[in-house]
Residue frames as qw, qx, qy, qz and C-alpha x, y, z in Angstrom:
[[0.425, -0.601, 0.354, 0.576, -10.29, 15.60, -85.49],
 [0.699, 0.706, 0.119, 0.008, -9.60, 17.20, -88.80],
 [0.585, -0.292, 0.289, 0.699, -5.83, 17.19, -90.72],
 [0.318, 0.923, -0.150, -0.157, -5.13, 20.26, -92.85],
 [0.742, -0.206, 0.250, 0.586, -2.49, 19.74, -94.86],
 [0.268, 0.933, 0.068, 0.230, -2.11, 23.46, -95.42],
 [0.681, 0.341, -0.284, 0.583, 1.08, 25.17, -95.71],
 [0.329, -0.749, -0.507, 0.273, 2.13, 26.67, -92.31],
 [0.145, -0.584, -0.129, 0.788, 2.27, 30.61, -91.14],
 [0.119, 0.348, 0.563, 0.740, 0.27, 30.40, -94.85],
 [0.512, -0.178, 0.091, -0.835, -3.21, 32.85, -94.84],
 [0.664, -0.021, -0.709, -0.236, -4.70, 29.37, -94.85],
 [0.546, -0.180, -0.657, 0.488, -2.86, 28.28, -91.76],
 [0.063, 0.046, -0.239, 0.968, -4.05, 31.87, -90.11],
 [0.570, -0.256, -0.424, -0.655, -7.92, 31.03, -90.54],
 [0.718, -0.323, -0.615, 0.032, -7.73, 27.69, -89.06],
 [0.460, -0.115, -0.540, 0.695, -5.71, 29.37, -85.74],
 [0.168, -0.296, -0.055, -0.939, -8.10, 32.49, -85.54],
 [0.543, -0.427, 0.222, -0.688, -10.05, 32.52, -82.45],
 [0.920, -0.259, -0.216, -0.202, -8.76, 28.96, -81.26],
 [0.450, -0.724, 0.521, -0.032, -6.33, 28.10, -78.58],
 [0.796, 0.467, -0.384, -0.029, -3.31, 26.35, -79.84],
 [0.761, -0.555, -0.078, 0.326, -0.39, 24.62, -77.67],
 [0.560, 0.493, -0.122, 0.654, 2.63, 27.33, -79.11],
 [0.204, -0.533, 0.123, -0.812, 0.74, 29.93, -76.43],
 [0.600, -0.642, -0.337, -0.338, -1.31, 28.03, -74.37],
 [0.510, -0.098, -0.537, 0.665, 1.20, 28.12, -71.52],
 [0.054, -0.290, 0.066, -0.953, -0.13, 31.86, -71.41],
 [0.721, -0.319, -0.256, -0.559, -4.08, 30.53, -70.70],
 [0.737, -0.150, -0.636, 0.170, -2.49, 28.25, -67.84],
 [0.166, -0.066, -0.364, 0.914, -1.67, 31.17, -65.13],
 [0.053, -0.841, -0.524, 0.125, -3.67, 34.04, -63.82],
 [0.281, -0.502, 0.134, 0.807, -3.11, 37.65, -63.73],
 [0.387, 0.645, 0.202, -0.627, -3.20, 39.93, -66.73],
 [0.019, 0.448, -0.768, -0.458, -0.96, 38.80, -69.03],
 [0.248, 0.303, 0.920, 0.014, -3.81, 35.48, -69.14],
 [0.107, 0.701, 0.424, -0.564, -6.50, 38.25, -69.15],
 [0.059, 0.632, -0.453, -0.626, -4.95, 40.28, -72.05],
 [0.047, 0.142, -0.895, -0.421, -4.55, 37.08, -74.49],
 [0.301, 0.455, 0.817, -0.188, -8.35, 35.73, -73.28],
 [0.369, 0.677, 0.415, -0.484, -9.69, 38.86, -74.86],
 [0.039, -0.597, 0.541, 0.591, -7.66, 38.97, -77.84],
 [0.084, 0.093, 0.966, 0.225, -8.83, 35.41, -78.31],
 [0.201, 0.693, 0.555, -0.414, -12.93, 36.96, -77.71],
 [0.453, 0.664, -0.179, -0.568, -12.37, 39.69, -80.64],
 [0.104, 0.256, -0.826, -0.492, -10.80, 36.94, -82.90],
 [0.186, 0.325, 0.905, -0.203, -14.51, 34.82, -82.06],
 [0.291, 0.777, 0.419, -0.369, -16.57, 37.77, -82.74],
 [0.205, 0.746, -0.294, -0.561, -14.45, 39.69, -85.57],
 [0.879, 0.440, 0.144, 0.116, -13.30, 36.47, -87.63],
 [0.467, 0.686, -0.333, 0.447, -9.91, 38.46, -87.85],
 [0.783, -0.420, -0.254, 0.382, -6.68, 38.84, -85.63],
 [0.216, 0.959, -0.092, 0.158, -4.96, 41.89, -85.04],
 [0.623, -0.551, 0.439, 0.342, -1.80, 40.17, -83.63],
 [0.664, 0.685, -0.212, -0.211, 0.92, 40.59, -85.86],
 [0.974, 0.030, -0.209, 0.087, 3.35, 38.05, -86.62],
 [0.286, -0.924, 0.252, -0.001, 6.55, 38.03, -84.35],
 [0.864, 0.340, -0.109, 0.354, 9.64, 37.28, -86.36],
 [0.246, -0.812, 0.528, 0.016, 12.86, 38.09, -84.14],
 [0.498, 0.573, -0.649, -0.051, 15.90, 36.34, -84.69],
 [0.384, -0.175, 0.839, -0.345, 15.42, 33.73, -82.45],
 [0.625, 0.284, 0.666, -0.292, 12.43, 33.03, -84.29],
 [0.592, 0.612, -0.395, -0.344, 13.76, 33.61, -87.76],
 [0.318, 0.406, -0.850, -0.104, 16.49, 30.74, -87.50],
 [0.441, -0.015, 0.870, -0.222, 14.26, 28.34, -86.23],
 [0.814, 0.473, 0.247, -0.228, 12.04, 28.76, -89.16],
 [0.590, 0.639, -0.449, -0.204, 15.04, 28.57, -91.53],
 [0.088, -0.620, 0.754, -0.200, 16.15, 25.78, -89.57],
 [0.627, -0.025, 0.463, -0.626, 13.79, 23.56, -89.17],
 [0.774, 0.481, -0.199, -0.361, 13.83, 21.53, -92.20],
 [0.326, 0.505, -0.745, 0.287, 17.56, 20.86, -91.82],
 [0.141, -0.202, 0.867, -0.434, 16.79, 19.68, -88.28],
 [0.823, 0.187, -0.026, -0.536, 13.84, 17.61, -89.50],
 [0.812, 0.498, -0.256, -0.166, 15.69, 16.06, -91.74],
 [0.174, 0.611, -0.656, 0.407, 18.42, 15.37, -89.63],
 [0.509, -0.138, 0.162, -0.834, 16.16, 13.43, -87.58],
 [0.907, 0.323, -0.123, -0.241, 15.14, 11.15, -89.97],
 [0.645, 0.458, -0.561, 0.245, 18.79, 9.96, -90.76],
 [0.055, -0.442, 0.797, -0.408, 19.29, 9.46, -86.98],
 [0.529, 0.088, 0.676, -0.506, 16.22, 7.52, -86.00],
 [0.169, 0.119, 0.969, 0.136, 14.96, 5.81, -88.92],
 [0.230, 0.653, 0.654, -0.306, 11.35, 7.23, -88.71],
 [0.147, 0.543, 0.585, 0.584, 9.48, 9.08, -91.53],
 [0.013, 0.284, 0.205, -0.937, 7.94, 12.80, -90.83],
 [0.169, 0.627, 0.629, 0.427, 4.77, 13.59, -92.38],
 [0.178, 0.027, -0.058, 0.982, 4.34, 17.10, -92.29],
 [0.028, -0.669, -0.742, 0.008, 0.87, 18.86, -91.58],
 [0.031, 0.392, -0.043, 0.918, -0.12, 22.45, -91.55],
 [0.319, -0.284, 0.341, -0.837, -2.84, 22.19, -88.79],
 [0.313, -0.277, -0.907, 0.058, -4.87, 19.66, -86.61],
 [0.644, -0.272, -0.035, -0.714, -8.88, 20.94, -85.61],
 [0.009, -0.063, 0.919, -0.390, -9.59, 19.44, -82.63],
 [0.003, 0.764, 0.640, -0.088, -12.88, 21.29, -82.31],
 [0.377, 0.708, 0.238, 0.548, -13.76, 24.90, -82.95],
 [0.382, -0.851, 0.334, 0.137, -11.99, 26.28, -79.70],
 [0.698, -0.529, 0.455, 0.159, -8.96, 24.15, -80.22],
 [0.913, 0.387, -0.058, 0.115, -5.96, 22.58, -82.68],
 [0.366, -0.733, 0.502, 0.276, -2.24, 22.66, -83.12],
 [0.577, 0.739, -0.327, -0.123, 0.38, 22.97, -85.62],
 [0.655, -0.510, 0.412, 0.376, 3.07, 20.11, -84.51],
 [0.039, 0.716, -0.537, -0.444, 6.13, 20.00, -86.33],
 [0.450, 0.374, -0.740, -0.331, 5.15, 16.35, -87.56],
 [0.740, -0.296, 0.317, -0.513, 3.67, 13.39, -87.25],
 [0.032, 0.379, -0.925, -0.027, 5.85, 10.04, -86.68],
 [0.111, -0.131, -0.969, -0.179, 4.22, 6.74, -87.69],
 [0.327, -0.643, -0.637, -0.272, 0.64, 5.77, -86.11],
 [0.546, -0.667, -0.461, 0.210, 1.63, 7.15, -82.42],
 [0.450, -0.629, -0.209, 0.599, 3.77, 10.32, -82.49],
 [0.177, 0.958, 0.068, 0.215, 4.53, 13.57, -83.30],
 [0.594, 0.250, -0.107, 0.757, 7.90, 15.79, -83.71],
 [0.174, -0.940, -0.165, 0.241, 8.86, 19.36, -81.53],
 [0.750, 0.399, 0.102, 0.518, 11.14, 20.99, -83.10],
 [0.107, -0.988, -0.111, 0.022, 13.82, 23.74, -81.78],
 [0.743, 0.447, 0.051, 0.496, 16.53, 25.29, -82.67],
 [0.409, -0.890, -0.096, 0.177, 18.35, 27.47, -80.08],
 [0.173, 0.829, -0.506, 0.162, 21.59, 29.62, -79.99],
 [0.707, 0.107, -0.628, 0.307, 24.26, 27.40, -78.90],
 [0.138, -0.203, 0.622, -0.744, 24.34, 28.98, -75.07],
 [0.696, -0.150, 0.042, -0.701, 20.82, 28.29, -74.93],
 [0.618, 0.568, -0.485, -0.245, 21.45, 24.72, -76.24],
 [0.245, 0.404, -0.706, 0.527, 24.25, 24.01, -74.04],
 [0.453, -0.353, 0.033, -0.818, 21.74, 25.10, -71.00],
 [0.781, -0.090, 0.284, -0.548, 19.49, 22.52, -71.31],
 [0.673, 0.349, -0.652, -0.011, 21.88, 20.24, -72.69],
 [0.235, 0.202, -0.802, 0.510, 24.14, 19.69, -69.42],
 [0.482, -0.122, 0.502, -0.708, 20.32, 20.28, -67.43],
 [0.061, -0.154, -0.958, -0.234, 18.31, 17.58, -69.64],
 [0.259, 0.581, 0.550, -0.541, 15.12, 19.39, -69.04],
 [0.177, 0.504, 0.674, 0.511, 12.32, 20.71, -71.62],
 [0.155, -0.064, 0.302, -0.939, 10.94, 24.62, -70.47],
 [0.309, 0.353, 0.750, -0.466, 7.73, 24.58, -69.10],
 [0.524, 0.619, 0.139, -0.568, 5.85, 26.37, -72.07],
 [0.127, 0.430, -0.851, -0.273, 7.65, 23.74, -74.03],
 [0.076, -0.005, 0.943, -0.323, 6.52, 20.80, -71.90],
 [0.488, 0.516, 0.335, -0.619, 2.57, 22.51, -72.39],
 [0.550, 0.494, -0.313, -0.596, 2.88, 22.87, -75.91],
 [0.213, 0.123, -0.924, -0.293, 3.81, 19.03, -76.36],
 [0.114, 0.219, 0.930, -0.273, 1.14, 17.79, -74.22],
 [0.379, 0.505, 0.159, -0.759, -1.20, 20.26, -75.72],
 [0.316, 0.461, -0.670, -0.489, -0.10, 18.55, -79.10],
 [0.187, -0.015, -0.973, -0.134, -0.35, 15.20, -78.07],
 [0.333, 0.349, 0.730, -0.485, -3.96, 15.82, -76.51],
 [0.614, 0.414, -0.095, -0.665, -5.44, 17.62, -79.93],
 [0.519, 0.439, -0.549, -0.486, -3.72, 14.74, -82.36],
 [0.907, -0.103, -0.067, -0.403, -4.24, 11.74, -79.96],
 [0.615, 0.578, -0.481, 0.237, -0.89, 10.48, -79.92],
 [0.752, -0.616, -0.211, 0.102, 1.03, 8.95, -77.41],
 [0.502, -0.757, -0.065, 0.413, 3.97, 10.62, -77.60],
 [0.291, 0.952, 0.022, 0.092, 6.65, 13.26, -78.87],
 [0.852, 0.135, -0.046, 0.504, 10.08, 13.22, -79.95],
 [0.315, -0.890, 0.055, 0.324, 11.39, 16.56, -78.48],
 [0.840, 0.240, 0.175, 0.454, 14.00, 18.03, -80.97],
 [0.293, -0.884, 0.008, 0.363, 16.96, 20.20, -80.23],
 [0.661, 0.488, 0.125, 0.556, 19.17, 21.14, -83.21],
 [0.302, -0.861, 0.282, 0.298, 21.75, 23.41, -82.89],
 [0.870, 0.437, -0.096, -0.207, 24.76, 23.03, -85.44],
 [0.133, 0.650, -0.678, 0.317, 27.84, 23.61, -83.33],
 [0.485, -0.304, 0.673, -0.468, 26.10, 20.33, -81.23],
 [0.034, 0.250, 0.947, 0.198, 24.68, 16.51, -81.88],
 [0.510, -0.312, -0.520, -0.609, 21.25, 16.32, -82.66],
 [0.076, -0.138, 0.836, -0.525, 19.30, 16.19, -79.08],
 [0.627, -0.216, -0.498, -0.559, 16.19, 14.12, -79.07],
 [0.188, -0.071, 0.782, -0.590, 13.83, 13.27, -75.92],
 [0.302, -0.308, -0.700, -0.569, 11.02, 11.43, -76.31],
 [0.120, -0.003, 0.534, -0.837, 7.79, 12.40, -74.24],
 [0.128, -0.459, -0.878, -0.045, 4.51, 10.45, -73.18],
 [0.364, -0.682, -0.256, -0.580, 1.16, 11.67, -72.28],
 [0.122, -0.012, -0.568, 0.814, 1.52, 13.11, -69.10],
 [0.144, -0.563, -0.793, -0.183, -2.66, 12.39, -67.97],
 [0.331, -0.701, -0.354, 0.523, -1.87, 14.98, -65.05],
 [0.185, -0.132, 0.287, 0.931, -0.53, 17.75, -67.10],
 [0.071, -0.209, -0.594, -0.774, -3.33, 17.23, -69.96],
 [0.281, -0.617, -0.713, 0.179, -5.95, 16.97, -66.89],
 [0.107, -0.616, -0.053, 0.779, -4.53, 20.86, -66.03],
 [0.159, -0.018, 0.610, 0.776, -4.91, 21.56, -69.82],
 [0.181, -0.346, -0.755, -0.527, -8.59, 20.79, -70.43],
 [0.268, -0.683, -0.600, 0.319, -9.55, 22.13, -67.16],
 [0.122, -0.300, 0.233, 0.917, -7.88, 25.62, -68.62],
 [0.128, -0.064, 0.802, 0.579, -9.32, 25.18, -71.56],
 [0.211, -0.701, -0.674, -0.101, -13.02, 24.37, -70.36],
 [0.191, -0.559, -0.183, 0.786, -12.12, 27.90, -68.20],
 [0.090, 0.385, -0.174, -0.902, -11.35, 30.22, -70.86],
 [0.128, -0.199, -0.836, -0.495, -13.93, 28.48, -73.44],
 [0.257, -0.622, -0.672, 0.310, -16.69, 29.47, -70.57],
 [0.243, -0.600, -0.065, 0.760, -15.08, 32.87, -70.21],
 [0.172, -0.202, 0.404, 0.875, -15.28, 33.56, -73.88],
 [0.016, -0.424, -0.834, -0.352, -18.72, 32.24, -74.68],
 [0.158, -0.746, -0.527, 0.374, -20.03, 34.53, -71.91],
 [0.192, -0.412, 0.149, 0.878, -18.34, 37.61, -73.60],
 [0.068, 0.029, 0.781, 0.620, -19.69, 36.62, -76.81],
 [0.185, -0.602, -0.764, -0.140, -23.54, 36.06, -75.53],
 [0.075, 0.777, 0.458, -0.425, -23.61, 39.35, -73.62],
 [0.143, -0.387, 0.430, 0.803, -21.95, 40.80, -76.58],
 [0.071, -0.097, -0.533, -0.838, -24.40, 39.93, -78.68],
 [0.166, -0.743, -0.643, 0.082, -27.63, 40.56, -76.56],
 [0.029, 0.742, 0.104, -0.662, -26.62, 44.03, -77.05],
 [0.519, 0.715, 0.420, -0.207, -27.41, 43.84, -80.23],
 [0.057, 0.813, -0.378, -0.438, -24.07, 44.74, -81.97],
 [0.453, 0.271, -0.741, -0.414, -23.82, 41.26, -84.32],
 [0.842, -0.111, 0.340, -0.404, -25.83, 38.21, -84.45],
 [0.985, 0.087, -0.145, -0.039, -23.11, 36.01, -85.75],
 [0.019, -0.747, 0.603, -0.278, -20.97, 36.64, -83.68],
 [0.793, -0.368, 0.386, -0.294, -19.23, 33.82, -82.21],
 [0.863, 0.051, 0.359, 0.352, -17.26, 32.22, -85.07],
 [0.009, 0.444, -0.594, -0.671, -14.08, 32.85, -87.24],
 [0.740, 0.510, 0.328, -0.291, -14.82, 32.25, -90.53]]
């Protein structure tokens, strides 16, 4: 396991994530169908080209969580006592890493989100975490080792909600069996891709 402590959604932070599954998406690589299909090969040109051609999707949902995010960090801290260390990217291996929102003493890590107030509300009165939520922590806590993850819901018309979540073995058991899938699925793309003869270094980002 390597810690970057590059700055994220920097060009930096865009190298390290090029052609490796992260937990923000991997909910997508956990299904079937095309929508799985679609992202596998996206992830196969980012192996063989070194480049992505996704471009970044900033909607307003996902604008005020980045301008939010700090605030509800920091907010965080002053309820619970505990320190943030910030990180810009954990390398598991060269399929794999993730970008949590922080890591809390020796054993955990921070999620951080920052919904409309309906949204908020929602999952306030339900106490639940969405499912491609629920992936991305356990995805988190399998790259950085950790045992477990403070779930954080900020909102400003609301308290500060915070849930803390363990490794779930059974979840991260469905994870790495994904994982070992599409890592199979991509290597084969790659090897007859380059027995036709169209790059021999293919196979890493760079």
């Amino acid at each position: 396991m390597i810690i970057h402590n590059c700055q994220q959604r920097s060009e930096e932070w865009g190298r390290l994530r090029c052609g490796r599954f992260t937990g923000s998406d991997f909910c997508t690589f956990m299904g079937k169908g095309e929508t799985r299909n679609k992202a596998l090969w996206e992830k196969a040109v980012e192996r063989i080209t070194g480049k992505s051609e996704k471009k970044p999707i900033i909607n307003e949902h996902i604008q005020r969580g980045i301008e939010l995010e700090d605030t509800a960090r920091t907010y965080y801290e002053m309820e619970t006592g505990n320190t943030v260390i910030q990180v810009g990217f954990i390398e598991m291996d060269e399929y794999t890493g993730s970008s949590p929102d922080g890591l809390v003493g020796d054993d955990g890590i921070i999620e951080i989100k920052c919904p409309s107030s309906a949204v908020f509300l929602r999952h306030l009165i339900r106490d639940d975490i969405e499912k491609q939520y629920y992936i991305q922590i356990q995805f988190n806590l399998m790259v950085s080792g950790r045992k477990w993850c403070d779930f954080v819901r900020y909102n400003e018309n609301f308290d500060l909600y915070i849930k803390r979540v363990y490794v779930d073995e059974e979840c991260q058991k469905e994870i790495r069996k994904a994982l070992k899938d599409c890592i199979s699925e991509i290597e084969e793309i790659i090897k007859i891709y380059k027995e036709r003869g169209k790059n021999d270094n293919a196979g890493r980002c760079s």
